[in-house]
C-alpha positions in Angstrom: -59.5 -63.6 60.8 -58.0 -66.0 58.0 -54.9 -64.4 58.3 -53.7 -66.1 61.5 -55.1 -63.2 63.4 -57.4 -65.5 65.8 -53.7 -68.0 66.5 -53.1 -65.0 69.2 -56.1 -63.0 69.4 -59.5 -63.9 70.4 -62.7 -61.6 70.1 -64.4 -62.8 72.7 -67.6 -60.9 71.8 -67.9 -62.6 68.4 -67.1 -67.0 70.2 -63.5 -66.6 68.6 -60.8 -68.0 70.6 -57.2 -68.1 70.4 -55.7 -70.9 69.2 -52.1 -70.8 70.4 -51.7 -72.7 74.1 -49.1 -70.2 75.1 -50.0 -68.0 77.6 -47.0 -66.3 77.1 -47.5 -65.8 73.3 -51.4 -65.0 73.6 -52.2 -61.5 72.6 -55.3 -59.2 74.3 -58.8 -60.1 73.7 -59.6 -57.6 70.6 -63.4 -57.0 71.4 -63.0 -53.7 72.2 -60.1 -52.5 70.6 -62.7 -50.7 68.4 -63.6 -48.2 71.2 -59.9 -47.7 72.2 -58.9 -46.7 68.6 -60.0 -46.3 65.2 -59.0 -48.2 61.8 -56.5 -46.5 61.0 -54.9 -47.0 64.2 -55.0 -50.4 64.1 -54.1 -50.8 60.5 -50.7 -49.2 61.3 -50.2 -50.3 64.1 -50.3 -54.2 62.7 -48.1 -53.0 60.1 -45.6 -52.1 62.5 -45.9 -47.7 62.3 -47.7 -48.0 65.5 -46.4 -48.7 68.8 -48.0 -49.0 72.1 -46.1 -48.0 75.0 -42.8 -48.5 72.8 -43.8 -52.2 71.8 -44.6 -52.5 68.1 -46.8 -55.2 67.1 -45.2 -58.9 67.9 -45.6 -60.5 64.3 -45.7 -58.8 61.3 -48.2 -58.7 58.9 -48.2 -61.2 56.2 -51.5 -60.7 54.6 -52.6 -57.7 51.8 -53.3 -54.3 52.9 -57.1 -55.4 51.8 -57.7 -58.0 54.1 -56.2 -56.1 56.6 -58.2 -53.0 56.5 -61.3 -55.3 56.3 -60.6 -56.3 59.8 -59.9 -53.8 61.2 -63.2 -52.0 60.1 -65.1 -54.9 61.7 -63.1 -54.6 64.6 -64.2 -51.1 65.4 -67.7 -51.8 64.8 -69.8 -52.3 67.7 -69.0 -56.1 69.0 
């Protein structure tokens, strides 16, 4: 998660924790994003094509479409 992914997001299953100290800011723990949706799903929906109940995602992307799909392979692997 080098690409400020972990600032919001922890991954609770893996010891990484969010950095930010907003509550308000902190995204959802993404340990089981991976059983929710695939890949795909969560390549586009970081990208901003994807929205969840009308709410894209808050930041967009800054990283290469590389890096991105890595994680979000791991991510859907069993955490």
């Amino acid at each position: 998660m080098n690409n400020g992914c972990a600032q919001c997001h922890s991954v609770q299953t893996q010891d990484i924790e969010a950095t930010i100290s907003s509550e308000q800011m902190r995204g959802p723990d993404l340990s089981q994003i991976g059983s929710e949706h695939d890949a795909d799903w969560i390549v586009a929906y970081v990208k901003r094509e994807q929205a969840v109940d009308g709410e894209q995602h808050r930041v967009p992307y800054a990283g290469n479409d590389d890096d991105l799909r890595a994680v979000a392979d791991w991510l859907v692997q069993p955490q």
